[in-house]
N, C-alpha and C positions, 0 to 999 in steps of 0.2 A: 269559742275557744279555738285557736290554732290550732293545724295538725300535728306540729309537733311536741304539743303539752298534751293532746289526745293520746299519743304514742307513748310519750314517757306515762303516762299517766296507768294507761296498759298494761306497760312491761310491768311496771310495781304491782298492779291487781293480779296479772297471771302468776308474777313470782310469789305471792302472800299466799294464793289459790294451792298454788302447788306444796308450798309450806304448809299449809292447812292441813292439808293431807298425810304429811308424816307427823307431825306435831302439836300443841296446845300453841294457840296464842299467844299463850302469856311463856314461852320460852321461846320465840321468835324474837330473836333481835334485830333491829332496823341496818343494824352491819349486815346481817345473813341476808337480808331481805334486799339490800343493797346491791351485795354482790351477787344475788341469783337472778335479780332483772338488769344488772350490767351499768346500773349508774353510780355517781358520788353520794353521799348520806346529803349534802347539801343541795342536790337535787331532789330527796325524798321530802325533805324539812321545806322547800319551797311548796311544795304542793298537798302535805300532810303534817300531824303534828306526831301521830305516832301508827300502827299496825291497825290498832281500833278502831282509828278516824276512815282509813283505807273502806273497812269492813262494813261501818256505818254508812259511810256515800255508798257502796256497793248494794247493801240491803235496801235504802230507800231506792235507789235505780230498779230493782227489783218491784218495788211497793209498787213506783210510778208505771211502770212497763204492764203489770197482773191489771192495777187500775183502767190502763188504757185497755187492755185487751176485754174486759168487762164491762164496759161502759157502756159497747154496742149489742150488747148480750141482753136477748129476753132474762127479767128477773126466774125464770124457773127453770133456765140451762144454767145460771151463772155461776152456780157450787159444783155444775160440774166440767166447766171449764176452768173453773181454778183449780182443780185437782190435775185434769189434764196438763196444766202450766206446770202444777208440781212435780209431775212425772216427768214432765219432757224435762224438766232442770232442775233433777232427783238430787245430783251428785253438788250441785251449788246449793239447792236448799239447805240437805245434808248437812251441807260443813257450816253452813249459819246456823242452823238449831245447833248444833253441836257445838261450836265455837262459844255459843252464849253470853255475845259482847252487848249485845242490846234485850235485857228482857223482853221488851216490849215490841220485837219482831216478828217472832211466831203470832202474837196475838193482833199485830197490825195487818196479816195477813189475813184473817179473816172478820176484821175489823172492816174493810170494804163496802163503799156504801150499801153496794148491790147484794153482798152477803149480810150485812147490818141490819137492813131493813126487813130480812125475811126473817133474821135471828128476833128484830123486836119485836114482830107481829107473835111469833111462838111463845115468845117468853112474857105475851102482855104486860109487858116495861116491866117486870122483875127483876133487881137487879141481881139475888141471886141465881132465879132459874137461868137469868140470860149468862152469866158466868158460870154455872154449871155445864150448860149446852156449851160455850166456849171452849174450858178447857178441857170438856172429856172430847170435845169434836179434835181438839188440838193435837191430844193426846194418840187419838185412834189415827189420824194422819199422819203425826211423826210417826208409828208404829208402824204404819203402811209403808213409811217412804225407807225409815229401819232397815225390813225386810226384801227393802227393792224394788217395792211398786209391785208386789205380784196380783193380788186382783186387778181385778180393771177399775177404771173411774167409775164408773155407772154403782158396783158393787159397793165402794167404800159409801159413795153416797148413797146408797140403798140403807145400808149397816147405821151409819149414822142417823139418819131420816124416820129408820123407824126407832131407834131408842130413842129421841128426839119425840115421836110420836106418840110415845107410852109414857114419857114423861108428863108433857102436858095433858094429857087423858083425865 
């Protein structure tokens, strides 16, 4: 990709990011969104179809970035280097759970092989304990991230690890 489809490309995610922030998605219009990153709507429509599609390439950039930084991660630091990822980029996650343009975003993030595989071994392929364990772990991190991140990583994963621990017992 050229540098200057990187750039236009930018401006539109910084201007949606900042819209994000006073407003719901679904009242952002692609004029406003237009006019707050500085180009024509026919520049937006070349490179997206509409605010959602923006939020969608943005979240998987996300998925693919968390994926690579875990890859090289022993499986028994790897939950808590994702939490770490989530802190360090509290205020983007944030506005993803909250925006809630892709169900299936929150739950792709700990979908990750390296988190996957330690969720199946607990959950000895049950689908419901492993969906249990999912989305009350899900729940407890939006809840951290909520709040600001004020424990530390090591704690939420503590928190979760052992109700996770007494479940399967």
């Amino acid at each position: 990709m050229n540098r200057k489809i990187q750039m236009t490309k930018k401006f539109i995610r910084l201007a949606l990011f900042e819209c994000l922030k006073e407003k719901d998605i679904n009242k952002i219009t692609i004029s406003s969104l237009c006019e707050k990153a500085d180009i024509n709507r026919s520049t937006f429509y070349k490179y997206y179809g509409s605010q959602y599609d923006v939020i969608k390439e943005m979240e998987q950039e996300v998925i693919q970035l968390i994926n690579e930084q875990l890859n090289d991660q022993p499986k028994e630091t790897s939950f808590i280097q994702l939490l770490q990822f989530l802190k360090f980029n509290k205020e983007t996650i944030k506005i993803f759970f909250e925006c809630n343009v892709d169900n299936e975003f929150p739950k792709q993030v700990l979908a990750l092989d390296s988190i996957n595989n330690q969720l199946e071994q607990v959950s000895q392929n049950n689908p419901y304990i492993k969906n249990y364990i999912l989305f009350g772990s899900l729940a407890t991190i939006q809840q951290w991230i909520d709040a600001g991140c004020i424990e530390s990583c090591e704690e939420i994963a503590n928190i979760i690890n052992s109700i996770v621990d007494k479940l399967v017992r």
